[in-house]
Each structure stands twice: as structure tokens, then as C-alpha cells.
C-alpha positions in Angstrom: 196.0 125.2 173.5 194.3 127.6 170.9 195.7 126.8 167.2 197.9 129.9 166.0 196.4 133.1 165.1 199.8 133.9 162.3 198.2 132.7 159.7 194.9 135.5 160.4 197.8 138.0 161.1 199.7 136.9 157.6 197.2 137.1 155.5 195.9 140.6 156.7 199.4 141.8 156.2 199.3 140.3 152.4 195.6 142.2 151.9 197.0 145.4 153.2 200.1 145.6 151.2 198.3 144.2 147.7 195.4 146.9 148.9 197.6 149.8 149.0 199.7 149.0 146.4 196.4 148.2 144.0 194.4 151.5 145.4 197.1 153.8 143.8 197.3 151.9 140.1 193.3 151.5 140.0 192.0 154.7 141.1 193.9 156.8 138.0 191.9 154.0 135.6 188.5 154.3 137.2 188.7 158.0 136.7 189.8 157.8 132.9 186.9 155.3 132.8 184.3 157.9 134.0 183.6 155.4 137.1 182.4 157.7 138.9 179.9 158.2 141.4 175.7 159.7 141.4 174.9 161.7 144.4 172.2 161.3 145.5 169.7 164.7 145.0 167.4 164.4 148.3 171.0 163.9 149.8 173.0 166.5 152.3 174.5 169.6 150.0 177.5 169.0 151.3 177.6 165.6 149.4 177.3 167.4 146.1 181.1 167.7 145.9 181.8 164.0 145.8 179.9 163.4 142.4 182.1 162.1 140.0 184.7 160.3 142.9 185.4 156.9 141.9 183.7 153.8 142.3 183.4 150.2 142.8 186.4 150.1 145.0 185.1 147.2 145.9 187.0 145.5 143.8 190.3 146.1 144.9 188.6 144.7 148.8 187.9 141.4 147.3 191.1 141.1 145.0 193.2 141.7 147.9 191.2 139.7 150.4 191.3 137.0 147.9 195.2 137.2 147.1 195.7 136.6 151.0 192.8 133.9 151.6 194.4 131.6 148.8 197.7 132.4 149.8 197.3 131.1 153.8 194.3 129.1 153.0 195.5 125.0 151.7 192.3 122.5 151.6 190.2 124.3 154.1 186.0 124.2 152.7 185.3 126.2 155.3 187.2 129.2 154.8 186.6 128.6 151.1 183.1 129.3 151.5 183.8 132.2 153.2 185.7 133.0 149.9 183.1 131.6 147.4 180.2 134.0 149.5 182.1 137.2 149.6 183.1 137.0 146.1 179.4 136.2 145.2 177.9 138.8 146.7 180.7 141.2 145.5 179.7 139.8 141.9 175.9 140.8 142.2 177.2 144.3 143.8 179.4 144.9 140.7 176.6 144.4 138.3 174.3 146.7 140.4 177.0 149.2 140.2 177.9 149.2 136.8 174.2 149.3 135.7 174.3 152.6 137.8 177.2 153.9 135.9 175.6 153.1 132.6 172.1 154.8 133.1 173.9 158.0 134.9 171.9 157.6 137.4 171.6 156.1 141.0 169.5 152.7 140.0 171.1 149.4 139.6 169.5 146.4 139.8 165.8 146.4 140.6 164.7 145.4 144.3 163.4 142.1 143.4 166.4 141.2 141.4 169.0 141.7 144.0 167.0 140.0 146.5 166.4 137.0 144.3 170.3 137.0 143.6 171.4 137.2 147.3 168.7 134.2 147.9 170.7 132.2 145.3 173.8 132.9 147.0 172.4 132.1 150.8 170.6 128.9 149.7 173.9 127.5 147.7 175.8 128.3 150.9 174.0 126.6 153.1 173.6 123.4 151.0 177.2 123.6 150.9 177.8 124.0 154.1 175.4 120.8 155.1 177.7 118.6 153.5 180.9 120.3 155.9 182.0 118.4 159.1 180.7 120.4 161.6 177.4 121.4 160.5 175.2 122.1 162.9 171.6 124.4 163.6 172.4 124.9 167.1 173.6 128.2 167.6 175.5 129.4 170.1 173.5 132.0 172.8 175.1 135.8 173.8 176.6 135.3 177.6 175.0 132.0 177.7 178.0 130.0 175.7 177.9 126.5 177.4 174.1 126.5 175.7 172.5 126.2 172.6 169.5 127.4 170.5 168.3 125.0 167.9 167.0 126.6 165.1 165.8 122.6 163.6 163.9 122.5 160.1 163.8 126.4 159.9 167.7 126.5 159.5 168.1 127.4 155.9 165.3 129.9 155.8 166.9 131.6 159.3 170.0 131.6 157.2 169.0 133.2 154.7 167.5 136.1 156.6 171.1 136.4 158.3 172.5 137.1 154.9 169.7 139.6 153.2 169.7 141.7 157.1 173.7 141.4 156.7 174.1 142.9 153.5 171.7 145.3 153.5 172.9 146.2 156.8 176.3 147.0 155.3 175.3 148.3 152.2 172.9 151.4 153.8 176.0 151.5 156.2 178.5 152.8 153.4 176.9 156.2 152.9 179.9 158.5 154.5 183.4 158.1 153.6 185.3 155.5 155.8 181.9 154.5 157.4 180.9 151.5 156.0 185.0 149.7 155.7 185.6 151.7 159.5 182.8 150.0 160.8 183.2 146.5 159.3 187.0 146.3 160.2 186.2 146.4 163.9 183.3 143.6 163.3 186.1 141.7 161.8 188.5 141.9 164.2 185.9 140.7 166.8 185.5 137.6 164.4 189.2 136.9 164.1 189.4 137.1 167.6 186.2 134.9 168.2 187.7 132.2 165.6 191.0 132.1 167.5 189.3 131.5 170.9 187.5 128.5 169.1 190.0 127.1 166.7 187.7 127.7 163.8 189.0 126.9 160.6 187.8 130.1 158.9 190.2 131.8 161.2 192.9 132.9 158.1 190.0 134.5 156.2 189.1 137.0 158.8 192.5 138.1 159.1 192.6 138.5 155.2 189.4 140.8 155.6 190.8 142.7 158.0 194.4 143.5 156.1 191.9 144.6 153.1 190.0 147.0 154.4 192.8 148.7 156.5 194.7 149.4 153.4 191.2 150.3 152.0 190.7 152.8 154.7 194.1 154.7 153.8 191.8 155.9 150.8 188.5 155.9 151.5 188.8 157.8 154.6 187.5 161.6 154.4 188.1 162.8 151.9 187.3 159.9 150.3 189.9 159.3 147.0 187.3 156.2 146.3 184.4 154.6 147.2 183.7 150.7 147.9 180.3 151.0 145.9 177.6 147.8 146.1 180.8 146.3 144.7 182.6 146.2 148.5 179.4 146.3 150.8 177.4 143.5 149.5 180.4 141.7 149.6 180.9 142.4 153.1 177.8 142.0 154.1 178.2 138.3 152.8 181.3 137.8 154.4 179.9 138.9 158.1 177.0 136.9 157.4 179.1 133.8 156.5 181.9 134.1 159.5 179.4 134.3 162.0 177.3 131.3 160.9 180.4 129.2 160.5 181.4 130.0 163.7 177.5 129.8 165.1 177.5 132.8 166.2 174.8 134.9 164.5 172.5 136.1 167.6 176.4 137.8 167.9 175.4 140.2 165.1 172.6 142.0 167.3 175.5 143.0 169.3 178.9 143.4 167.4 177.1 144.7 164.3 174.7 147.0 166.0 175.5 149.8 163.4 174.0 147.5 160.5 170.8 146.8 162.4 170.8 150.5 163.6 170.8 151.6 160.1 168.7 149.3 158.8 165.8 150.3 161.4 166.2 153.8 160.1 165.0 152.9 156.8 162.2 150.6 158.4 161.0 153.2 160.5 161.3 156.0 158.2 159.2 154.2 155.5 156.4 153.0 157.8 156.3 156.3 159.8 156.1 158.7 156.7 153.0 155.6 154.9 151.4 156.4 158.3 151.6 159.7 158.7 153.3 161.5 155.1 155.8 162.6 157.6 159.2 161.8 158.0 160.4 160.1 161.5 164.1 161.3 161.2 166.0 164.1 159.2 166.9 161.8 156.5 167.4 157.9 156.4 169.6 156.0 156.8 170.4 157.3 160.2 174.0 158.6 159.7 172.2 161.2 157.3 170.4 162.5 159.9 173.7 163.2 162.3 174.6 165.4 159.2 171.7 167.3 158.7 171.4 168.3 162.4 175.0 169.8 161.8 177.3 166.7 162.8 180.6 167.0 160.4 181.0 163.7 159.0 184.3 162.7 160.1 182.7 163.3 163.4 179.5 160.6 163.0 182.6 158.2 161.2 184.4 158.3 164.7 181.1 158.1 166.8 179.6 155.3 164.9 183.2 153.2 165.0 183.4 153.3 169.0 179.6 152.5 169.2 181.1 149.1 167.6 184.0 149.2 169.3 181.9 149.0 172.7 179.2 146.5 171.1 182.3 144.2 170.5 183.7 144.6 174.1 180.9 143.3 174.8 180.5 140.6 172.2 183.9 139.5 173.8 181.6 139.2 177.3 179.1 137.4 175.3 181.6 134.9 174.3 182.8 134.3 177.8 179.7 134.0 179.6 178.1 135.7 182.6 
């Protein structure tokens, strides 16, 4: 008998209605407060229009994922280090973002220092997570559920590489409006889903995720009235990343969070290709510039890009099941 899924679906009906009431009181503020955010220059023309929309919207993701998480959420370490992660990552995201704001410009933190930060974050979860009931390195294998892949003394470097792909997966991800929050809310619905099928305790924190960035969507959906900045992708980056090691399940992210490794590659590719060559692989990178610049409207790659995971996690629901 699988343990209820009410509380999931009660909490992500507490971060909707704190999201949508909190979007309409914040947004006024971040305005007054010149919050706003820098276009890039190299970026599509029609993107030009959006300087000065809001920022670090982010923070109303994590306020109202974390109103819901400690309202369903009673002596559960698990889900609290969901909660610790995500709010961790949305910490280092904040400062990248308001270092932005502050120089006028489109530079936060330097490279180095927001990978040395996210390592700090990834190591303290994982010796956190050691001393949990329930640790374990095995991972559980796409289609092949009944076995196990041990990962053995390389466990906290492999998790650690989950997290860094993970949110820099999201974060090139939230470069359209909607894109980014569209994409992640269908990654964790298949992650609510996957913790019900398994009685995982994190189970209540995926619904709160998912109640969040709904009543995110409402106004960060094209036209965008705000954007989730570093503030909301690291942060949910972090959160992916830490669901899906709870549950053992990160080989899932190759499927169910295709677009982050899609987008990711982009960038890869691009860089290597134009060292190579001085010539540029694709349009633009990341990839969903590209769909624009070969004339794709962008509500248009929004829709494409959220059934691409909407198949890949169909199919991380076969995964689960087995062949």
C-alpha cells in the first residue's frame, strides 16, 4: 500500500496560493528598487525589450516552496535536506544576482567562485546525507529497476557532479520566459510521482516545488512580468539534483531532464567547435537561442521544449517500471 500522496498535493496547493499572492506585492517593490534585468547584447533583438523587467523572482519560488515544506514537513531529515539544498543554492544565486544588479551589467560572481560555492553545498549534503537511514551508493538503473549500480568510494565526487550538471543545467535553461519554471515543473511532477511509487520521505517537498512554480508560471510566462534570475534556477537546479539522489535515481536525469543536458551540450559544443575552428557550431548558445534566431517565436520553443520533457518523463515512468 503506497503512503499517501495529500500531503505532496497540500503543500503544492500552499506554494501556489503564497506564490500568487506574494508575485503581485513583490514585483511593484523590485521595480521601485531598479531590480531589474541586463540583456544580454550578443542576444536576439527581440530580447532588447525585456531590459529593465524584474528580477530575482527567485525568491518568491523558495519563500513559497519553503512556507509549504515546513508547513507538511514534521521531523523528516530527508526532506529537510531537500530544504537546506535548495535554499543554499538559491543563496549563492541571489548574491550572483545582486552583484549583477550592482555593476549594471550581466557578471555576477566569477566562474571559479560559484563553482567553489556549489562544491560547498554538494559536499555538506552528502556528509549529511551519510549519516540518514537509508544511505546508500547503489543507484537505481533506467528500465532495469530490480538492479543496482554501485558507485562505491567515488560516491561523493559522482555527487557532486550531479549537482554542478544539475544547476547549470537549469540555470542556461532559464533564458526564455516560462522556459526554465515550464520545464522544471514537469521534472517535478515526475519526481513527486516517482517518490509516491516508492514511499520516499521527501515526497511532501516535491509537491511544495511543484505548487511554487505553478503560481510562478502565472507571471513568468510570456510576457514575462518577472524573471526567476540565478536566484530561482540555481535553486532548482539544487533541488532536482537532491530529489533524485534521495530517491537514487540520478541516471533518471539523462532522461526526465533531457532539456538541462540538451542545453548544457550546446554551450559545450559551441565553445569547443568555435576554439577549433573560430566558427560557431549553432546560431547562438544555449540552444533555445538558436530556435529564435532561425525565426521560432518564443512562446513556440517554450511549448516545444515542455513536451520534449513531457515525453522524456513518460518515459522515465517506463524506466521506473522496468522492461
Amino acid at each position: 500500500m503506497h503512503s499517501s500522496i495529500y500531503p505532496a498535493l497540500f503543500a503544492a496547493l500552499i506554494a501556489f496560493i503564497a506564490n500568487i499572492a506574494l508575485c503581485p506585492m513583490m514585483i511593484p517593490s523590485l521595480i521601485k528598487l531598479k531590480f531589474g534585468q541586463n540583456i544580454r547584447e550578443d542576444g536576439p533583438s527581440s530580447h532588447h525589450k525585456k531590459s529593465g523587467t524584474p528580477t530575482m523572482g527567485g525568491i518568491m519560488i523558495i519563500i513559497s516552496f519553503l512556507l509549504a515544506a515546513l508547513v507538511v514537513v514534521r521531523d523528516n531529515p530527508h526532506a529537510m535536506a531537500v530544504v537546506g539544498v535548495t535554499l543554499a543554492f538559491g543563496v549563492i544565486g541571489f548574491v550572483d544576482d545582486f552583484l549583477k544588479i550592482l555593476r549594471k551589467q550581466n557578471l555576477g560572481l566569477r566562474a571559479y567562485q560559484k563553482l567553489v560555492a556549489q562544491l560547498v553545498v554538494a559536499v555538506g549534503f552528502v556528509m549529511f546525507w551519510q549519516t540518514l537511514p537509508g544511505y546508500t551508493s547503489e543507484l537505481i538503473i533506467p528500465f532495469f529497476p530490480e538492479m543496482r549500480f554501485d558507485v562505491g568510494f567515488m560516491f561523493p565526487a559522482f555527487v557532486c557532479l550531479v549537482f554542478l550538471s544539475c544547476t547549470n543545467g537549469a540555470n542556461l535553461t532559464d533564458g526564455l520566459d516560462g522556459l526554465a519554471a515550464g520545464v522544471t515543473v514537469i521534472i517535478a511532477t515526475f519526481f513527486m510521482f516517482a517518490a509516491w511509487i516508492m514511499q520516499s520521505p521527501v515526497l511532501p517537498v516535491t509537491g511544495a516545488a511543484v505548487g511554487s512554480l505553478l503560481g510562478f508560471l502565472l507571471f513568468n510566462a510570456h510576457p514575462a512580468r518577472i524573471f526567476m534570475g540565478d536566484t530561482g534556477s540555481l535553486a532548482l537546479g539544487g533541488f532536482v539534483a537532491a530529489i533524485a539522489l534521495l530517491l537514487n535515481m540520478p541516471l533518471f536525469l539523462v532522461i526526465v531532464a533531457i532539456i538541462y543536458v540538451i542545453e548544457s551540450l550546446s554551450v559545450i559544443i559551441q565553445v569547443v567547435y568555435f576554439k577549433l575552428t573560430r566558427r560557431r557550431f549553432f546560431k547562438m548558445a544555449p540552444i533555445h537561442h538558436s530556435f529564435e534566431l532561425s525565426g521560432w517565436p518564443e512562446k513556440k520553443v517554450v511549448a516545444f521544449f515542455c513536451v520534449i520533457t513531457a515525453l522524456a518523463c513518460l518515459l522515465g515512468y517506463l524506466a521506473i517500471m522496468g522492461v
